[in-house]
C-alpha positions, 0 to 999 in steps of 0.5 A: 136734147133739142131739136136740129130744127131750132133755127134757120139751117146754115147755107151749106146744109141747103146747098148740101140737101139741094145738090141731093135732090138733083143727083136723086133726080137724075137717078129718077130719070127727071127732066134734065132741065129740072136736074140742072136748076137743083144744082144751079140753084146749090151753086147759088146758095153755096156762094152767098156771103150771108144767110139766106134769111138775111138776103131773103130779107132785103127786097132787092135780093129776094131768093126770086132774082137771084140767077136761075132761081125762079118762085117754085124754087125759092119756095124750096130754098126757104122750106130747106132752111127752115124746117130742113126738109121738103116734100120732094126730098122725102119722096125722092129717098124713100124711092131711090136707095142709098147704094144706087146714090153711092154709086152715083159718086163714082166718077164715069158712072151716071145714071144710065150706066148704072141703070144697065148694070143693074138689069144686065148684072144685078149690080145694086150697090158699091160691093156689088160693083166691086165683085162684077170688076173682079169676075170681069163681067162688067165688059160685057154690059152694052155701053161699057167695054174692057176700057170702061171696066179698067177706068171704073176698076181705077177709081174704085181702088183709089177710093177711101175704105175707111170711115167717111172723111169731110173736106176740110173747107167743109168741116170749117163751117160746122166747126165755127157754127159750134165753137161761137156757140160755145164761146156765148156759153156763160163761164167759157174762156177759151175754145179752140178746134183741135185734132187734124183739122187744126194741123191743116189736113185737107179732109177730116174724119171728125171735130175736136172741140177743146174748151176751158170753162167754169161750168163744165155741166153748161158748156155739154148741155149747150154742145149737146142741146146746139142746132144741127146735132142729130145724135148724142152719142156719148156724154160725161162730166168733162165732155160729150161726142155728137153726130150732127145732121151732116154726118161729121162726129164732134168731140167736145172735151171741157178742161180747166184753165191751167191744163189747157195748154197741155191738152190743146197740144196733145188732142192736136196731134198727130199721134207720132208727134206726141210720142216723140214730145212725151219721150223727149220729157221721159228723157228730162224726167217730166210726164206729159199728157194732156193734164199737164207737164209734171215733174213727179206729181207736181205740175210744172206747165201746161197753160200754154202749148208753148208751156209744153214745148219749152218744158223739152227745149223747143221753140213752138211748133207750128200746128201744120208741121206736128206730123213727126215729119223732121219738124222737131229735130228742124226745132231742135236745130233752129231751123224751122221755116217761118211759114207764108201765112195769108197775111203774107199774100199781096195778090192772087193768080187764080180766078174766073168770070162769068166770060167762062165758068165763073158765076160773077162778071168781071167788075164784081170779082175785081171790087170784091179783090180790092176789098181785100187789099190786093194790090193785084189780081190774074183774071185766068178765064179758061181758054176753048178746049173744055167745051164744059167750061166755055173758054175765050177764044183768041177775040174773047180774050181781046174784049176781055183785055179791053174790059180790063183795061178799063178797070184798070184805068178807074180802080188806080190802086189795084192792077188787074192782070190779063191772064188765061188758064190755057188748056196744056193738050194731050201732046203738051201744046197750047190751046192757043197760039203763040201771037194771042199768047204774048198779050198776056200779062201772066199766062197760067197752063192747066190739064184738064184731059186725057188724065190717063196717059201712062207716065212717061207720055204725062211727063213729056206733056207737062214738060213741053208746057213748062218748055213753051216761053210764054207759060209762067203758071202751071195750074194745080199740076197734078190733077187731083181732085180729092176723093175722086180722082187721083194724081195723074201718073208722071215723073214729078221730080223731073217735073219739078227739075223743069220748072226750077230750071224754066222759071215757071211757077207751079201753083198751090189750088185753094181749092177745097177739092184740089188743093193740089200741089198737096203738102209732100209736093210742095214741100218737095217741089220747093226742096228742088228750087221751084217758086210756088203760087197760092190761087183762090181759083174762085168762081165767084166773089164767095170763093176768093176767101178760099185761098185761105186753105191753098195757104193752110196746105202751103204751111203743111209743106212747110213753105215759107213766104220768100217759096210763094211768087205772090207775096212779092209786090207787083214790080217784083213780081213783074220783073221776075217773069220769064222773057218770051 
């Protein structure tokens, strides 16, 4: 098996070991000036839309001028690339043990606390974590307290036990690095990602790469032999399994043509859909697996998926909706939805400038919108109350609409709206006042504190907000961030009911770590008579093609274009906003 090494690392891998330097330095207590620089620096080569090679090359984007990073650190960012380690990184892991870095990840321990609860507990690692919350012993280590030890004892319940999944958007890169791989392979005629990441699931716990070829011995010596791969962990006549440098199991499965259908469908899933399609051919006496749809031993279909599904009388069934969720008696009805898809989407609601959080300015996100064919963009820079994100006050915003104004008088096809994520406050009002409110053209609200309020409390919040006339958008509504924070505790229904009844438009965030509302949300929101957004919620111009996956998680809750606000043109849209 070849080297991992044998060409340049992809930019996510560097950004992925840059974030690990500077979380293995502030467990090393290093300057915090340094610490930041790592991250900034992961930020950076997180958002380039082209490898670092690429940029590298061009003089008038060498690694050098890009913002924050000076010479030590593209030095860095190039030995990264090309070799896939540095000094610094070696010294760090051999220092700093891997548990200490797990308990790094748990939100509301930093490096500080853990540090105490290592000299007053021992506390070593996540288990160990685990056995002082249950003895109640945390309380009593200086800084933390009963309330501390409650929230920590929160986020460890909410924390997946099994084996470690990857975000989807993550997944997505590895996956498209193997799958053209693979097509260049001599032989190869089809090649398709299949499993949970096909269906849309927001995380995944491994690849399952499906390829129908000539060669199948070409096709696993390339799979195995194909950068990144760390680990060959099984291989046969028909397929191999890897472990790549990033952690994430590939399955590799080689079929020939006249079954690929079948198989596409079945290592698709979910498991319980395919019960249900299998025992639906039981009744017409055909055997389904994923060789084929046989009538006793001669194949009758199963070089197309849609082969498979008209063998049982289905029309084909979306990929998103095979979770035995209803979808199959919806098909036997005729009632499927026809599901928005990106293509469907003539704006977006949802992004940053460098005015607050983001990491491009105003002209830079808006001509990378217009390549896009939008015919309109909300710019929704953060409003004052979270310090961390350098909100706008009420004289920024007017600047800001100036600015836009501006544009808007140049660009001519594009409109770009004046919008504002407006922090919703623990009392449910509005981080700014009515008078700068009404200047906007869309007004988005948004939680970003005071998580914790018991539900009733959460629930006469957001209703407030949704009450307020000026508020148009509430912004990934339930607060989650995946793998780290759970929803907020509220009365969703009621909720909902308020937003249907109030007009206000409920977002679903592209966000890979958000992408909140999450299917059962929205498909249950939208059951209850609320128009739904699809937001980017980009914090550079990389990031608008994130709401690809706000789309994907749309299509899982089986929301359909006419459900989604901005697929209606500009004048619809316009006119279908709430009066304040």
């Amino acid at each position: 098996m070849a080297s991992s090494r044998d060409g340049p690392l992809p930019n996510t891998d560097v950004a992925r070991l840059l974030r690990e330097i500077g979380d293995l330095l502030e467990l090393d207590q290093a300057n915090p000036f340094r610490i930041r620089a790592y991250r900034n620096a992961a930020r950076v080569i997180d958002g380039l839309t082209e490898p670092i090679a690429v940029v590298d090359a061009n003089p008038e984007t060498l690694l050098e001028e890009l913002p924050g990073i000076g010479e030590d650190l593209a030095h860095t960012i190039r030995q990264l690339a090309a070799t896939g380690g540095v000094a610094l990184l070696t010294r760090l892991r051999r220092r700093i043990s891997p548990d200490e870095l797990e308990l790094l990840q748990i939100r509301g321990l930093g490096p500080k606390r853990i540090r105490a609860l290592k000299s007053g507990l021992g506390v070593r690692s996540v288990a160990d974590l685990r056995r002082a919350l249950e003895e109640e012993t945390v309380r009593t280590v200086p800084g933390l307290g009963a309330r501390s030890e409650a929230k920590l004892r929160a986020e460890l319940s909410a924390r997946p036990t099994g084996p470690p999944r990857m975000l989807r958007a993550t997944a997505a890169h590895y996956a498209s690095l193997l799958a053209d791989h693979l097509r260049a392979v001599d032989g190869v005629r089809q090649v398709e990602v299949a499993g949970s990441f096909r269906r849309g699931r927001e995380t995944v716990g491994d690849l399952d790469l499906l390829v129908s070829a000539t060669t199948p011995a070409k096709v696993i010596r390339a799979f195995t032999e194909a950068q990144g791969v760390r680990e060959l962990l099984q291989q046969g006549d028909t397929g191999a399994s890897v472990r790549l440098d990033a952690g994430l199991q590939v399955d590799l499965r080689v079929v020939p043509a006249e079954s690929f259908g079948a198989a596409l469908y079945y290592f698709t899933g979910s498991k319980a859909h395919n019960i249900a399609i299998r025992r639906l051919g039981q009744e017409r006496g055909l055997k389904i697996n994923e060789y084929g749809v046989f009538r006793g031993s001669r194949r009758i279909g199963g070089r197309t998926e849609r082969e498979v599904a008209k063998a049982v009388g289905l029309p084909w069934i979306p990929p998103e909706l095979r979770e035995d969720h209803g979808e199959i008696e919806a098909a036997r009805a005729g009632t499927l939805p026809g599901l928005v898809s990106i293509e469907d989407l003539r704006g977006d609601l949802q992004m940053h400038t460098t005015s607050s959080d983001g990491r491009d300015d105003l002209e830079t996100m808006v001509r990378a919108a217009a390549t896009k064919g939008y015919a309109y963009v909300a710019i929704t820079d953060h409003s004052p109350a979270v310090r961390v994100t350098r909100g706008l006050d009420a004289a920024g915003f007017r600047t800001q609409g100036a600015a836009i104004d501006r544009l808007n008088a140049k660009r001519g096809r594009m409109r770009v709206l004046k919008s504002v994520e407006v922090d919703i406050l623990a009392d449910g009002s509005l981080d700014l006042d009515d008078r700068s409110l009404a200047r906007f053209d869309i007004v988005t609200a948004s939680i970003h504190s005071a998580f914790e309020l018991p539900a009733d409390r959460q629930t006469r919040r957001i209703v407030r907000a949704l009450k307020h006339p000026a508020v148009q958008v509430l912004a990934h509504p339930t607060g989650r961030l995946i793998g780290e924070r759970g929803s907020m505790n509220a009365n969703w229904d009621q909720v909902f009911r308020a937003a249907a009844e109030q007009g206000v438009w409920l977002e679903v965030n592209g966000q890979p770590s958000r992408l909140d509302l999450d299917d059962a949300a929205s498909r249950r929101a939208v059951s209850l008579g609320v128009t739904l957004t699809i937001g980017s919620d980009a914090h550079s111009a990389a990031e608008l093609d994130g709401i690809r996956w706000g789309v994907d998680q749309a299509r899982r809750g089986w929301v359909s274009k006419a459900s989604v606000a901005n697929t209606w043109p500009l004048a619809t849209l316009l006119r279908r906003r709430r009066r304040s």
